[in-house]
N, C-alpha and C positions, 0 to 999 in steps of 0.2 A: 660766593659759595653756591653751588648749584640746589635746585629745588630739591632733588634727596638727601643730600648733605643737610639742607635746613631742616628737613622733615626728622634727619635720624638724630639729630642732633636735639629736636625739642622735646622728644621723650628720652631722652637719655638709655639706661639699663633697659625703659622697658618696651622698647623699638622692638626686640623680638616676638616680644609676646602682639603686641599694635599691628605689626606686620604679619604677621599670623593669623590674627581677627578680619585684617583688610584684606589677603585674600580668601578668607573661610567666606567673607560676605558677598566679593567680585564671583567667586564660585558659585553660590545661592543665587545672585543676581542672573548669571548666564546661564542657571538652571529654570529658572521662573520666564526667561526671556524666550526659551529654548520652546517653553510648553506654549508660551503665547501663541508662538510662531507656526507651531505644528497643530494645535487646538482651536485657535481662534482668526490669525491673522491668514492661514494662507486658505486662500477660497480655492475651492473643488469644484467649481460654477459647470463645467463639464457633464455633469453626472448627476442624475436623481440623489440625495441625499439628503438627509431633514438638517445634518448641520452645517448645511451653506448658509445659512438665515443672514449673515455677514455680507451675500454679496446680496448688492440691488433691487437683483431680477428676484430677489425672495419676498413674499410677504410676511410667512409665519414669523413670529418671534415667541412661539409654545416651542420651549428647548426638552421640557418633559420625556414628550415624545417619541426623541431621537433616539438609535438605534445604540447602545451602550458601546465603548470600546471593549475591546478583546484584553486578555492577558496571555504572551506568549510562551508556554513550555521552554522548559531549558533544553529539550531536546529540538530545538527549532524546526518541528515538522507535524506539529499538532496544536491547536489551537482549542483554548478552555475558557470558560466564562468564570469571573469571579464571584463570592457568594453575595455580593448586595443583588445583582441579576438573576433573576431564576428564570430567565426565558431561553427557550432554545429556538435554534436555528428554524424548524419547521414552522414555530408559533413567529419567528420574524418574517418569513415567506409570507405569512398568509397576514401581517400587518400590511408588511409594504412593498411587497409585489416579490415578482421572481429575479427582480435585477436590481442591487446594493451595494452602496459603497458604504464600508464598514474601516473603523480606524483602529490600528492594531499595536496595543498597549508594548513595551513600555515607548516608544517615538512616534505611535499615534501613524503608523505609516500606511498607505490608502488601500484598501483591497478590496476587490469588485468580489461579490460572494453571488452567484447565480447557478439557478436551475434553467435558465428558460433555451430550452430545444436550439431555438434558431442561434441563441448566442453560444453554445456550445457547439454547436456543428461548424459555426464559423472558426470558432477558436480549434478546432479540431483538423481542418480543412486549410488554415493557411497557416502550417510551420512555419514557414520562414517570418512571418510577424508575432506570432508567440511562440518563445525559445520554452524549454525548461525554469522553471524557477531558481535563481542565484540561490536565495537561501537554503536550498537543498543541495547546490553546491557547496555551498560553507558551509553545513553540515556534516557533509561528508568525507570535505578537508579536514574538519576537524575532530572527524574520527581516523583521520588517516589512512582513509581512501581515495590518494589523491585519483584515483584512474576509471572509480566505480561506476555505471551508468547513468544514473540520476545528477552526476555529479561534474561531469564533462558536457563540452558543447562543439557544435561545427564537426569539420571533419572529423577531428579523433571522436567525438560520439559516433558519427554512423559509420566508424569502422568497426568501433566497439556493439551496433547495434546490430551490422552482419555478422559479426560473429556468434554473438547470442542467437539468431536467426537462423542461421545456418546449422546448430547445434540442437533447437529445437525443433525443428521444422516438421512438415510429416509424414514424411520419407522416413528423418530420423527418428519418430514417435512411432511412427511401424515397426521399426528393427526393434527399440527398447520395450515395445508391449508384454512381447512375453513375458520378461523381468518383473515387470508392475503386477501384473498377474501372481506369479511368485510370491513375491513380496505381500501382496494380500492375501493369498492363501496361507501362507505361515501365522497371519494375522490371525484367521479365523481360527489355524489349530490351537492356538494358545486361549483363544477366548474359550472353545470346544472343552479344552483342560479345565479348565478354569472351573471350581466347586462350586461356585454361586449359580452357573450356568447350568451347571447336571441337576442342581435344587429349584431353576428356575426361580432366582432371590434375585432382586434391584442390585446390580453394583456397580461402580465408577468404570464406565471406558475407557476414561481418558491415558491408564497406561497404554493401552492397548493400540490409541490414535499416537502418541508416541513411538511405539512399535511401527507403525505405519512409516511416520516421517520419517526413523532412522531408519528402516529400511530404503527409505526411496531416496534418500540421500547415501545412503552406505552404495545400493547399486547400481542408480541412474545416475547418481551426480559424480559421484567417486569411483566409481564401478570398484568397490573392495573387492578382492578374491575370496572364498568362505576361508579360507585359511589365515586371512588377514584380519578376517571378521573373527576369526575364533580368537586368535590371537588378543582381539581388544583394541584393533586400531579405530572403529566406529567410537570405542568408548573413550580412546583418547581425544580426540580431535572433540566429543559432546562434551568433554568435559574441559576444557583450552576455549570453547563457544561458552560454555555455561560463566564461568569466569569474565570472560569481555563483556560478556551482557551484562552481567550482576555491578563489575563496573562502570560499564555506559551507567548504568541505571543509577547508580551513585550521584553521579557528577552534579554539581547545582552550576548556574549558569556563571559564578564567577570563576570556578577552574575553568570554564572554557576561554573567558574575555580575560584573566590574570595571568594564563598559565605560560607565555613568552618572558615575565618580567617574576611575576613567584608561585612558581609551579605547583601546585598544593599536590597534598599526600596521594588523594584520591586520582589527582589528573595523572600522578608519577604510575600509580598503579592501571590505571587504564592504559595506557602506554608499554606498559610493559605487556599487558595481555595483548593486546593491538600487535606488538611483534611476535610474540607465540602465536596468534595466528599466520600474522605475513611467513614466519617461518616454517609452518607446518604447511602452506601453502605452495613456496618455493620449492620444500619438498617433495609433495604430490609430482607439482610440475615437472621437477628432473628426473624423478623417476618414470613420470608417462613419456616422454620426452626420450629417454633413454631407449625403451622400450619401443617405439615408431623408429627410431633413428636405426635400432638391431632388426627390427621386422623389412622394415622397406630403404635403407640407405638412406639417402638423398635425393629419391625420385620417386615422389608421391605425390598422386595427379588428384585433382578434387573427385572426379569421379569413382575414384576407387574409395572414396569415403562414406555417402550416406546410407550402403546397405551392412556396415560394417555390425552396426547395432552398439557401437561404444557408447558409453556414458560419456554424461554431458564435459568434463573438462577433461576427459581425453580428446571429443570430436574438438575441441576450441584449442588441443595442440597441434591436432591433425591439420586443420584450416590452418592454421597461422605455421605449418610446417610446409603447406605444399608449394608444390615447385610453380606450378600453373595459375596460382595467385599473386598480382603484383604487390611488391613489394610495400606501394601507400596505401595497399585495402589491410595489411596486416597489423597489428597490435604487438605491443612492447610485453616482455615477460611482466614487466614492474606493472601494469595497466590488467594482465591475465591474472597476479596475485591479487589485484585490490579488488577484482569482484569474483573470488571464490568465498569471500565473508557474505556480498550482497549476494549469491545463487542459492548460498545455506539461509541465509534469513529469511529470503523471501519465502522462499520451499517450504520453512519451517513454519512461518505466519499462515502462508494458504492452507497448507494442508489440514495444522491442527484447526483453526476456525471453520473451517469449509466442511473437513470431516468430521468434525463434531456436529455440526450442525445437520449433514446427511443424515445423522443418526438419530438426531432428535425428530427433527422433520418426518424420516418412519415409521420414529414412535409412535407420535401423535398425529400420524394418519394413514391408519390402517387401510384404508381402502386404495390411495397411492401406492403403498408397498402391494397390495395384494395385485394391481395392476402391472406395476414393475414385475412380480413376479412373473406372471402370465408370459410376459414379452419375452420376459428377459431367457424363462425356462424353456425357452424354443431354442434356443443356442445350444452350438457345440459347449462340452466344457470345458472349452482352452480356444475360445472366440478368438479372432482376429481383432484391431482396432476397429478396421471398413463396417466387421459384424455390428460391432455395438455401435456405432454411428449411422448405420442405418434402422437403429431400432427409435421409432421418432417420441416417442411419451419418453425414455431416457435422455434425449437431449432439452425436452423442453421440462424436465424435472431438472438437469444441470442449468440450463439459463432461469427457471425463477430462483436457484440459491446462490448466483452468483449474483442477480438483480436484488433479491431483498434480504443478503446475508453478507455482503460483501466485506472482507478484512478493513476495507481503507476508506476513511470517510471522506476525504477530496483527492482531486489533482488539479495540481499547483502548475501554471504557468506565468509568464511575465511579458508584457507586450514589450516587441523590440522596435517598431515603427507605429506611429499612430497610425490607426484607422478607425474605420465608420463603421460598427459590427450593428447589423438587423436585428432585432427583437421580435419574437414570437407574442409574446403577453407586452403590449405598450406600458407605458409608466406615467403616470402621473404625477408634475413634477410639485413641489411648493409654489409657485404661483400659479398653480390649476391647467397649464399648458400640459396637452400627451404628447409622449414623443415615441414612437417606434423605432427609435438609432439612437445610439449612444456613442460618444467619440470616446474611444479610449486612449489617452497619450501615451508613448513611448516610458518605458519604466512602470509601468501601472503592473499590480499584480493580479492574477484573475485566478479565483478559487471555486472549481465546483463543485456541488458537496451532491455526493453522487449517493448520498441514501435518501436524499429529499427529490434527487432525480427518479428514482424508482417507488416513490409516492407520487408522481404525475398522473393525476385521474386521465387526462388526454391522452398519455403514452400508455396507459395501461389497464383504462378501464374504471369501474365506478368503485371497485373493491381493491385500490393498491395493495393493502397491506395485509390482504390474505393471501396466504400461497396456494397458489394455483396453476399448477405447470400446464391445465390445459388453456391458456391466454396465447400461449407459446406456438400451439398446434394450428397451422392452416396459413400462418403468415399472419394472423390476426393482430399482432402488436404494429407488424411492419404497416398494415393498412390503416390503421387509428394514424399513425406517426412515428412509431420505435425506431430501430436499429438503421433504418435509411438516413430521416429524419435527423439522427445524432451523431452519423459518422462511425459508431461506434466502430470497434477492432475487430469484434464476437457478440453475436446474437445482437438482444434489443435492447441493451441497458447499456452504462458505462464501465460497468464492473473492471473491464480490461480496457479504459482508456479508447481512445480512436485517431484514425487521421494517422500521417505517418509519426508521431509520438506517441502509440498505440504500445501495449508488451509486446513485446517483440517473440516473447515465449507461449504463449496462453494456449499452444495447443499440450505444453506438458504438464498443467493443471487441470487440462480439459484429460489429460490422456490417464493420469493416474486416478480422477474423480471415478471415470468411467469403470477401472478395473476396480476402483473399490465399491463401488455401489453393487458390479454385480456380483460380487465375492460374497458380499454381505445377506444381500437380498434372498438369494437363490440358497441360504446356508442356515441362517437365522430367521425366525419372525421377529420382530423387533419389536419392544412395547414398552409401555412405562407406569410406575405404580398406580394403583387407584386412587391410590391416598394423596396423591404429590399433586400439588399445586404451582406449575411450572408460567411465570411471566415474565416479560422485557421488562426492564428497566434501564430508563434513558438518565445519565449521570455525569455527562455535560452537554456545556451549548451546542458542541456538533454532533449531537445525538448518537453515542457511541452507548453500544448497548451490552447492555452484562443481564445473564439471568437471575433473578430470583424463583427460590422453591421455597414454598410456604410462608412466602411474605421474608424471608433471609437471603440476602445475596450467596449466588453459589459460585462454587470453582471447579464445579463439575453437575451431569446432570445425569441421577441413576439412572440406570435402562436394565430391563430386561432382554434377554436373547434366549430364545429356544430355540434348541435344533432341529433342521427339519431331516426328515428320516429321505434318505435319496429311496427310488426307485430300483430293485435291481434291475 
């Protein structure tokens, strides 16, 4: 009799149940085995980190100390601290320097977390040894984008990255100014209506920055007709996006890792919005599509494109239409649908945080707005882009709110080939040796948390965390160390990434800031109650900040607007 035969044979009836215990406990065993291995047994000897004390070369054995693992969101792109830790990211900086390896819950998996200048310029500087991060791939496969930018690599990304490029470029951000302009002026007339306004009472902006986004997506990204717009197609598609989000936002991380074997309600349903998008996507497409194929045939030369002024996903059929472009720099329809979700997302993240914040930022500082004024009221009233880009206190009030206001609190890369990256701040390790290099191996993930980069007293002075757009003026950040020093894309922070895996669009957040700041300025004084008590509040460990008014978290932040009386 073979050894299972004896086995099943000596418990008789209750072999199923026996068998069932022995592997509940072989599973708990290879769970326990699993944590060893990731926790304890595999050494990180490579890297500064308090919990190598396992290999050799360590003396400490104070485990206290060590820097907490992470716990990782369901939505795999944001990283949170659990409540036994109440430390955040900045109070970890200033334990244990600008360069750390941190173990990320739940497989404890290695990820280099840094501020320090030199290591980011490096990582900035050599694409081909840090790609995109994988897990932003798998993210946004499994949202069902298989084609979307963050989410591709090699080739098909930088074909997918000229296009976006080509589409925002600022040739193209010339032709679509006027539009932004528009679009903010309709802004301001509704605010102007608006009875809080004529009484000069505190009241919520935030529809109004709403207003904003779906305009600039109704006619820079979609270029809708008014006709289309009156019609209610902007209101269709916000409401097909409000849906997908509210289901994203559902999801817990087991309909993500279940949903091939037992699809849960929730995953069925995000799925289905996911194709209401892709299909209202498809749409657009054959309809722009249709419309270039009637206007110009089949012989459309790129140069006939960037004075044209189209919005943004008709220039991205135009490029992937013309004749004088070869056919491996072009993109697949299916790759053009899966990032009309990521152009509306993104648009919609920058603008509303970015524009809210211009607006609070004018509030509460009157003497900035009364400076913007001055500049800004020498301009025609229907500026050029070139105009307001040579007005220089306007650009260096857009770089400190993209430096200490920024939507995103990292960017996520992944080393493809080990290397030897430079350190600006050395490190001191556990057995008391400095090192100014750190070998990163191949697979390692590197996170830079780019609101801790924009508290660099060295990059920006003894007062990081006042805003002070005149830091900006004279090249002054660039000579401390800023925007050379980092590689950066734009100005002197990371706000927009650097290196060639930089946004590839950042002059059409730059280009819609601009018309709303002077819309606003030159139209309204902006101000805020006497009574309100407006502060940051940091409410997790990567220091992602939400306001409080009067000691209560807010979801909006009153403002006043009066109007100013123009000149005849």
């Amino acid at each position: 009799m073979s050894a299972f035969g004896l086995y099943r044979s000596s418990f008789g009836e209750l072999f199923p149940v026996i068998a069932a215990l022995d592997i509940a406990v072989a599973g708990l065993l290879l769970g326990v085995a699993w944590i060893l291995r990731a926790r304890v047994l595999t050494p990180y000897n490579h890297l500064p980190c308090e919990r190598c004390n396992f290999h050799p070369s360590f003396t400490r054995t104070d485990h206290s100390s060590a820097p907490p693992g992470l716990s990782l969101k369901h939505d795999h792109s944001s990283l949170s601290l659990g409540k036994p830790y109440g430390s955040t990211w900045r109070e970890w900086f200033k334990t244990y320097g600008s360069t750390m390896l941190i173990r990320v819950a739940p497989y404890y998996r290695p990820v280099i977390l840094t501020k320090d200048p030199s290591f980011i310029r490096h990582v900035f500087a050599n694409i081909n040894d840090f790609e995109g991060s994988p897990r932003f791939s798998k993210a946004f496969k499994l949202m069902g984008l298989n084609g979307a930018l963050p989410g591709v690599h090699g080739e098909r990304r930088q074909r997918i990255r000229a296009v976006y490029g080509r589409s925002a470029s600022l040739a193209a951000m010339r032709a679509k100014f006027p539009q932004m302009l528009k679009v903010a002026n309709k802004v301001k007339q509704e605010i102007s209506q608006a009875s809080e306004v004529v009484n000069g009472q505190p009241f919520n902006p935030a529809p109004h920055v709403i207003a904003f986004q779906m305009g600039i997506l109704s006619k820079i990204v979609f270029g809708f007709t008014d006709e289309e717009i009156v019609n209610g197609k902007p209101k269709e598609f916000q409401d097909i996006l409000a849906e997908y989000l509210k289901s994203r936002q559902s999801l817990r991380w087991w309909d993500l890792h279940t949903h091939r074997i037992l699809p849960s309600g929730r995953w069925r349903k995000h799925q289905h919005n996911r194709r209401c998008i892709a299909n209202f996507g498809k749409r657009v497409l054959r309809e722009k599509q249709a419309k270039i194929t009637g206007a110009f045939g089949h012989d459309l030369k790129v140069e006939e494109i960037d004075e044209m002024g189209d919005d943004i996903i008709t220039s991205w059929c135009r490029y992937n239409m013309a004749n004088d472009i070869p056919e491996n720099q072009k993109i697949s329809d299916e790759d053009l649908v899966d990032n009309v979700p990521l152009a509306i997302i993104a648009t919609m993240d920058v603008s509303r945080l970015i524009d809210t914040e211009i607006l609070h930022r004018l509030a509460i500082s009157p003497d900035i707005q009364a400076r913007l004024r001055d500049e800004l009221s020498a301009l025609p009233d229907e500026p050029s882009l070139e105009d307001l880009s040579k007005v220089k206190y306007l650009e260096a009030f857009i770089e400190e709110i993209v430096r200490i206001n920024n939507p995103y609190t990292t960017i996520e890369r992944t080393c493809t080939r080990t290397s030897v990256v430079p350190l600006r701040d050395p490190i001191q390790m556990s057995n008391g040796k400095t090192v100014d290099s750190i070998t990163v191996h191949a697979g390692t993930d590197v996170s830079v948390a780019v609101y801790q980069v924009a508290q660099d007293e060295s990059l920006y002075g003894s007062d990081p965390e006042a805003f002070r757009p005149e830091r900006h003026l004279g090249g002054s950040c660039e000579k401390v160390d800023g925007g050379v020093a980092l590689h950066a894309a734009w100005g002197s922070s990371v706000g927009f990434s650097g290196g060639g895996r930089g946004c590839p669009v950042y002059q059409f957040p730059l280009a819609f800031m601009r018309a709303f700041i002077f819309v606003m300025v030159r139209s309204f004084e902006i101000s805020e109650p006497k009574d309100q008590n407006v502060e940051v509040w940091t409410h997790t460990v990567a220091d992602i900040r939400q306001w409080k008014i009067n000691g209560k978290v807010a979801t909006y932040i009153p403002t006043i607007f009066t109007p100013i009386i123009q000149d005849e």
